[in-house]
C-alpha positions in Angstrom: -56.4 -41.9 -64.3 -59.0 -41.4 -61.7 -59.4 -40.0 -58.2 -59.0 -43.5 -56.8 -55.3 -43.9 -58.6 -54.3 -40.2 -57.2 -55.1 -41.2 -54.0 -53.4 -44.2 -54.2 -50.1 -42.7 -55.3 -50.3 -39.9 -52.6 -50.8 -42.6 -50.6 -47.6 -44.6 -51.8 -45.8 -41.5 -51.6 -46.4 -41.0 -47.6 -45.6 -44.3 -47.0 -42.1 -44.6 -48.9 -41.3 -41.1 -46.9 -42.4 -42.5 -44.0 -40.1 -45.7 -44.6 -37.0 -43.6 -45.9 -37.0 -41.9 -43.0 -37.3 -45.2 -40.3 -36.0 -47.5 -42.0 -31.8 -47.3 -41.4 -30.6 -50.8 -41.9 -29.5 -50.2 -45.7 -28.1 -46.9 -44.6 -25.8 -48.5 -42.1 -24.4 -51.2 -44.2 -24.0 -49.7 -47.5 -23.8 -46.1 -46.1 -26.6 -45.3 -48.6 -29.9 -43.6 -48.6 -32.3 -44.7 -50.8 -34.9 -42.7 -52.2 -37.7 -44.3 -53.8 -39.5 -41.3 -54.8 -37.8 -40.7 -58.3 -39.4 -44.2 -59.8 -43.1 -43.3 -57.9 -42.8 -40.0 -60.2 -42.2 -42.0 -63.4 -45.2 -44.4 -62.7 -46.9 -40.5 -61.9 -45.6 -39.1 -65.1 -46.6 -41.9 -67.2 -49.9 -42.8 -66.3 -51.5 -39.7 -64.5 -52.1 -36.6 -66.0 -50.5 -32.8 -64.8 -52.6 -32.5 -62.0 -51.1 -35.8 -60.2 -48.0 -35.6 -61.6 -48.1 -32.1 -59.6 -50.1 -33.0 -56.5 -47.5 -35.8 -56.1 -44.7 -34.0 -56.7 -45.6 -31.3 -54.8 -46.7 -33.6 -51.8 -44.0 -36.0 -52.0 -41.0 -33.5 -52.2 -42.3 -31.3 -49.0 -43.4 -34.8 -46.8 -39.7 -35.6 -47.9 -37.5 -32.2 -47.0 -39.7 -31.8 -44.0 -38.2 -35.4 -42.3 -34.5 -34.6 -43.9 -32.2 -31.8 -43.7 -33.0 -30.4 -46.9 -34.4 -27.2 -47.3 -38.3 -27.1 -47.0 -39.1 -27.6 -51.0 -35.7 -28.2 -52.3 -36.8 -31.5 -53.2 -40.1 -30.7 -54.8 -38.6 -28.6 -57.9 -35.9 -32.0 -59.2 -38.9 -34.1 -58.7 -41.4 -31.9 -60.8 -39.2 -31.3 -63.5 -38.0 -35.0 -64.3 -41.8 -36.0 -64.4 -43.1 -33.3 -66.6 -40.0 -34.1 -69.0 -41.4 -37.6 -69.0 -44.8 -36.7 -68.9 -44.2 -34.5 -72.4 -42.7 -37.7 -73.9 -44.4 -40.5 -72.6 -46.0 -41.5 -76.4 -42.4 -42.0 -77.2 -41.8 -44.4 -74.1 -42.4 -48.0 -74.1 -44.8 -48.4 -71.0 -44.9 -52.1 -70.3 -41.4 -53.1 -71.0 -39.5 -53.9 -68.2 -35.9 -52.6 -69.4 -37.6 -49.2 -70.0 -39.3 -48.8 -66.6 -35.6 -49.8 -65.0 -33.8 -47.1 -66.7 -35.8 -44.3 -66.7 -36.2 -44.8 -63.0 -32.2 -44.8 -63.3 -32.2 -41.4 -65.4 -34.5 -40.3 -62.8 -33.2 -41.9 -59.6 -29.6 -39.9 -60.8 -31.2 -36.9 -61.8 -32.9 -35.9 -58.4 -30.5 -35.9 -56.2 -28.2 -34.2 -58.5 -31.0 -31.1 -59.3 -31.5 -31.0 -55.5 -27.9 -30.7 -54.8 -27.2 -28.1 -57.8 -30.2 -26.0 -55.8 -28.7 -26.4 -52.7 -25.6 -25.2 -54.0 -27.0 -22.0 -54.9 -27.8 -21.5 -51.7 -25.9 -20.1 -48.9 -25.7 -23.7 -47.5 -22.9 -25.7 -48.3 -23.8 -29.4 -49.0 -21.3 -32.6 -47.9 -19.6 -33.5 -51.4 -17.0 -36.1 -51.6 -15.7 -39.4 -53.4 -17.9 -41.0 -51.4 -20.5 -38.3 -52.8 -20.4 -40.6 -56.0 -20.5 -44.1 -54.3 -24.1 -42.8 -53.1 -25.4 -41.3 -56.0 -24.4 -44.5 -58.8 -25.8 -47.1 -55.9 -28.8 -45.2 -55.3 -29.7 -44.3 -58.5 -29.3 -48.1 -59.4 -31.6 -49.5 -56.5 -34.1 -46.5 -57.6 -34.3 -47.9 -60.6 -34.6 -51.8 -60.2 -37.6 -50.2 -57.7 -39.2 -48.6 -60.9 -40.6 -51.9 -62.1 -42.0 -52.5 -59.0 -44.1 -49.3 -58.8 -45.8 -50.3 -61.7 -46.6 -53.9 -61.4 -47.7 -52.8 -58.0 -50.1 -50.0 -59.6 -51.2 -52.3 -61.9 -52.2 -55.1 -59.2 -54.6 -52.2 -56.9 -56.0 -50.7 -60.5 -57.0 -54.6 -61.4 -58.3 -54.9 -57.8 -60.2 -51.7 -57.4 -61.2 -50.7 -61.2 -63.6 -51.7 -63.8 -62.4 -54.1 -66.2 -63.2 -53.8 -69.6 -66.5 -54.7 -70.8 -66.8 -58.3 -72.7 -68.2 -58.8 -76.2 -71.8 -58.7 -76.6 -73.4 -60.4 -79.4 -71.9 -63.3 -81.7 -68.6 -64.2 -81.3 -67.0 -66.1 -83.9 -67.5 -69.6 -82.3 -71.2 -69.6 -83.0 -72.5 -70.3 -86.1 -75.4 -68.9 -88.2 -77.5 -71.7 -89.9 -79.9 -70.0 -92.6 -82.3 -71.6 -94.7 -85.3 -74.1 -93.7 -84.8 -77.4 -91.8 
């Protein structure tokens, strides 16, 4: 992964704060906040190496507790840990399926929220837990990770757009044919 995809995901990570944070309509009707930042660490963990999975993280998780209520870096630890998990056994993970993308961005849209929570109840502040603690979690870990697959056909798209391509043959292919002998 270069600079360029780095960028590109610190990019994508300012934006989907930004839009958590404006964006209210979902919030009002299913009484749901989604966070999309669990599935943008999987496509991190996946396809970057330690230093974006850790820029992005990092980055992500502080632009996030900083528009919430959360703790300033609350968020940053959950977030690091699921993509360094991943990142360790991403040989192991089947990249371009489709059914693999959706639930590991489940496993990690549940997982967040629930690290961030056991952190904050460590703490001397008391977070809002209820039944309707658990409607919250199970419909925004699924919408987290129907996103997933999105973050990485998206990825894809700007990486076919804005990076080489792989180089063609050069030489004979295997159409052409080699005539030897005199005419």
């Amino acid at each position: 992964m270069n600079k360029f995809n780095t960028l590109a995901l610190l990019l994508a990570a300012y934006v989907v704060v930004f839009f958590q944070a404006t964006f209210n309509e979902l919030r009002q009707v299913a009484g749901v906040q989604v966070d999309l930042l669990p599935g943008l660490i999987v496509y991190a963990a996946i396809s970057g190496g330690i230093i974006t999975l850790t820029l992005v993280s990092v980055c992500a998780g502080l632009w996030f507790d900083s528009l919430s209520a959360n703790p300033m870096g609350i968020t940053m630890l959950p977030l690091f840990v699921i993509g360094l998990f991943i990142q360790r056994h991403r040989e192991l993970i089947l990249r371009d399926q489709p059914y693999a993308q959706i639930l590991m961005g489940i496993a990690a849209s549940a997982l967040a929220p629930l690290g961030s929570v056991l952190l904050l109840v460590n703490t001397d502040l008391k977070p809002l837990l209820g039944w309707f603690s658990l409607w919250q979690w199970v419909v925004m870990s699924a919408i987290g990770g129907m996103m997933t697959p999105v973050w990485f056909w998206l990825f894809d798209v700007i990486g076919r757009m804005f990076n080489y391509g792989p180089a063609g043959e050069i030489g004979f292919g295997h159409e052409m044919e080699i005539k030897r002998g005199r005419r």
